[in-house]
N, C-alpha and C positions, 0 to 999 in steps of 0.2 A: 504494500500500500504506500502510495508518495503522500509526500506531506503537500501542505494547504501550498506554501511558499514558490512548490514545483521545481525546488532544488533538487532533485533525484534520489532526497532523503528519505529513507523512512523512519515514520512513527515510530513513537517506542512505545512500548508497552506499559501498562502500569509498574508493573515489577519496576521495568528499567528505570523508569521516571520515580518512583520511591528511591529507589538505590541508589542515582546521581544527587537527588534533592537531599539525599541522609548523608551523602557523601559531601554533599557540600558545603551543609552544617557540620558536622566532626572536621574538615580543614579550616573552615570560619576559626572555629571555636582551640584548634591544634594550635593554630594560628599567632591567637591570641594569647593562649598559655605559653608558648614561649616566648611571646614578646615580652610579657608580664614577668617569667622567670627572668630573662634579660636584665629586664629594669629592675627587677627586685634584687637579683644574685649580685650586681655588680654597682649596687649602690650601698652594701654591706661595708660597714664600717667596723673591720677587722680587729683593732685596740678597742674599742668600747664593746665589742663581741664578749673580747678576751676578759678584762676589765670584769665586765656584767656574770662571767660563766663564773670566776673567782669568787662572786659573793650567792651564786641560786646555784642548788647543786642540779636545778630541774635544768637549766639556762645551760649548766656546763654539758651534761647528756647530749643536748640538742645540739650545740657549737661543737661539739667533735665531730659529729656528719656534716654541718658546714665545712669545716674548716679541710674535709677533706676535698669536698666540692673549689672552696678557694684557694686551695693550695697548686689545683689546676687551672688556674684562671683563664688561659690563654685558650685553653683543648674543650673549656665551658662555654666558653662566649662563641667559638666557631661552632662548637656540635647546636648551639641554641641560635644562631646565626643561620646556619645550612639548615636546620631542620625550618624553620621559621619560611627563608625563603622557598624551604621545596613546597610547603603547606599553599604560601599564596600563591608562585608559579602555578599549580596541580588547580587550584581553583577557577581559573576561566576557561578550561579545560574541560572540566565538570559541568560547570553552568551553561557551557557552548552548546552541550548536549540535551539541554534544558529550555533554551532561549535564543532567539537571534545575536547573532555575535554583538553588534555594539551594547543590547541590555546585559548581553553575559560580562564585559569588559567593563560598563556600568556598575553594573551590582558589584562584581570582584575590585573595581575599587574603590566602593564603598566600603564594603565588608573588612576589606585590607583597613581602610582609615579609620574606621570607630575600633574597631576589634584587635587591630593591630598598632596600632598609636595613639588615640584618644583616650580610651577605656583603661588597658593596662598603665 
Protein backbone atom coordinates (compact mmCIF):
# COMPACT_ATOMS: atom_id res chain seq x y z
CA UNK A 1 0.00 0.00 0.00
CA UNK A 2 1.62 3.65 -0.91
CA UNK A 3 1.35 6.37 1.33
CA UNK A 4 -1.17 9.42 0.87
CA UNK A 5 2.24 11.72 -0.15
CA UNK A 6 2.82 9.01 -3.39
CA UNK A 7 6.58 8.87 -2.37
CA UNK A 8 6.61 5.13 -3.08
CA UNK A 9 6.53 4.79 0.73
CA UNK A 10 4.61 2.43 2.46
CA UNK A 11 2.51 2.70 5.42
CA UNK A 12 3.45 1.29 8.42
CA UNK A 13 1.65 -0.52 10.52
CA UNK A 14 0.44 0.10 13.88
CA UNK A 15 3.01 -2.09 15.46
CA UNK A 16 5.70 -0.16 13.54
CA UNK A 17 4.34 3.39 14.24
CA UNK A 18 4.18 2.33 18.34
CA UNK A 19 7.69 1.07 18.05
CA UNK A 20 9.32 4.33 16.29
CA UNK A 21 6.93 6.72 18.54
CA UNK A 22 8.39 4.53 21.91
CA UNK A 23 11.60 4.64 20.24
CA UNK A 24 11.46 8.12 20.05
CA UNK A 25 10.57 8.86 23.44
CA UNK A 26 13.24 6.43 25.24
CA UNK A 27 16.06 8.66 22.86
CA UNK A 28 14.19 12.04 23.87
CA UNK A 29 14.33 11.09 27.35
CA UNK A 30 18.21 8.84 26.85
CA UNK A 31 18.93 12.20 25.75
CA UNK A 32 18.39 14.18 28.28
CA UNK A 33 19.60 11.81 31.02
CA UNK A 34 22.84 12.24 29.80
CA UNK A 35 22.89 15.65 29.37
CA UNK A 36 21.70 16.01 32.90
CA UNK A 37 24.46 13.52 34.18
CA UNK A 38 26.99 15.80 32.07
CA UNK A 39 25.82 18.83 33.86
CA UNK A 40 25.49 17.21 37.17
CA UNK A 41 28.95 14.95 37.08
CA UNK A 42 31.05 17.63 36.00
CA UNK A 43 29.96 20.54 38.06
CA UNK A 44 30.83 18.32 41.37
CA UNK A 45 32.93 20.10 43.57
CA UNK A 46 35.45 17.43 44.55
CA UNK A 47 37.10 19.22 48.04
CA UNK A 48 33.64 20.15 49.46
CA UNK A 49 32.69 16.39 48.39
CA UNK A 50 35.70 15.31 50.32
CA UNK A 51 35.39 17.95 53.09
CA UNK A 52 31.29 16.94 53.48
CA UNK A 53 32.03 12.68 53.30
CA UNK A 54 34.68 13.42 56.43
CA UNK A 55 31.87 14.76 58.61
CA UNK A 56 28.36 12.15 57.38
CA UNK A 57 29.53 8.76 57.32
CA UNK A 58 26.03 8.37 54.81
CA UNK A 59 27.98 11.32 52.47
CA UNK A 60 31.22 9.29 52.72
CA UNK A 61 29.50 5.77 51.34
CA UNK A 62 28.08 7.64 48.47
CA UNK A 63 31.53 9.93 47.43
CA UNK A 64 33.48 6.79 47.12
CA UNK A 65 31.29 5.78 44.00
CA UNK A 66 31.80 9.36 42.97
CA UNK A 67 34.99 9.80 43.21
CA UNK A 68 35.42 6.66 41.34
CA UNK A 69 33.38 8.15 38.43
CA UNK A 70 35.65 11.53 38.90
CA UNK A 71 38.75 10.10 39.04
CA UNK A 72 37.95 9.29 35.25
CA UNK A 73 36.89 12.51 34.23
CA UNK A 74 38.11 12.71 30.91
CA UNK A 75 36.71 8.72 29.71
CA UNK A 76 33.19 10.21 31.77
CA UNK A 77 32.47 13.28 29.94
CA UNK A 78 33.31 11.44 26.30
CA UNK A 79 31.35 8.19 27.18
CA UNK A 80 28.28 10.84 28.22
CA UNK A 81 29.26 13.08 25.34
CA UNK A 82 29.14 10.12 22.60
CA UNK A 83 26.39 8.52 24.02
CA UNK A 84 24.25 11.80 24.24
CA UNK A 85 25.19 12.61 20.70
CA UNK A 86 24.26 9.09 19.30
CA UNK A 87 20.73 9.59 21.21
CA UNK A 88 19.99 12.95 19.27
CA UNK A 89 21.61 11.95 15.94
CA UNK A 90 19.29 8.36 16.16
CA UNK A 91 16.21 10.72 16.67
CA UNK A 92 15.36 12.30 13.40
CA UNK A 93 15.91 9.12 12.17
CA UNK A 94 13.03 7.70 14.11
CA UNK A 95 10.78 10.54 13.61
CA UNK A 96 11.59 10.54 9.67
CA UNK A 97 9.64 7.30 10.00
CA UNK A 98 6.82 8.93 11.68
CA UNK A 99 6.43 12.20 9.81
CA UNK A 100 7.48 14.37 6.81
CA UNK A 101 11.18 15.19 7.17
CA UNK A 102 11.08 18.97 7.89
CA UNK A 103 8.38 18.10 11.02
CA UNK A 104 10.71 15.15 11.98
CA UNK A 105 13.84 17.78 11.92
CA UNK A 106 11.27 20.06 13.71
CA UNK A 107 10.30 18.01 16.42
CA UNK A 108 14.04 16.59 16.95
CA UNK A 109 15.06 19.91 17.48
CA UNK A 110 12.84 20.76 19.63
CA UNK A 111 13.15 17.75 21.69
CA UNK A 112 17.01 18.14 21.53
CA UNK A 113 16.59 21.94 23.01
CA UNK A 114 14.01 21.41 26.05
CA UNK A 115 15.23 17.81 26.88
CA UNK A 116 18.61 18.33 26.15
CA UNK A 117 19.75 21.96 27.32
CA UNK A 118 16.86 23.71 28.87
CA UNK A 119 15.47 21.03 31.40
CA UNK A 120 18.79 19.30 32.54
Amino acid sequence: MLSAEGEGEEELTVEETIIYAVASVLLVCFGGLMSGLTVGLASIDRLSLEIESKRDESVAKSSKKIFKVLDQFHWMLVTLLLCNAFAMEALPLSLDKLMPPYAAILCSVTGVLFFGEIIP
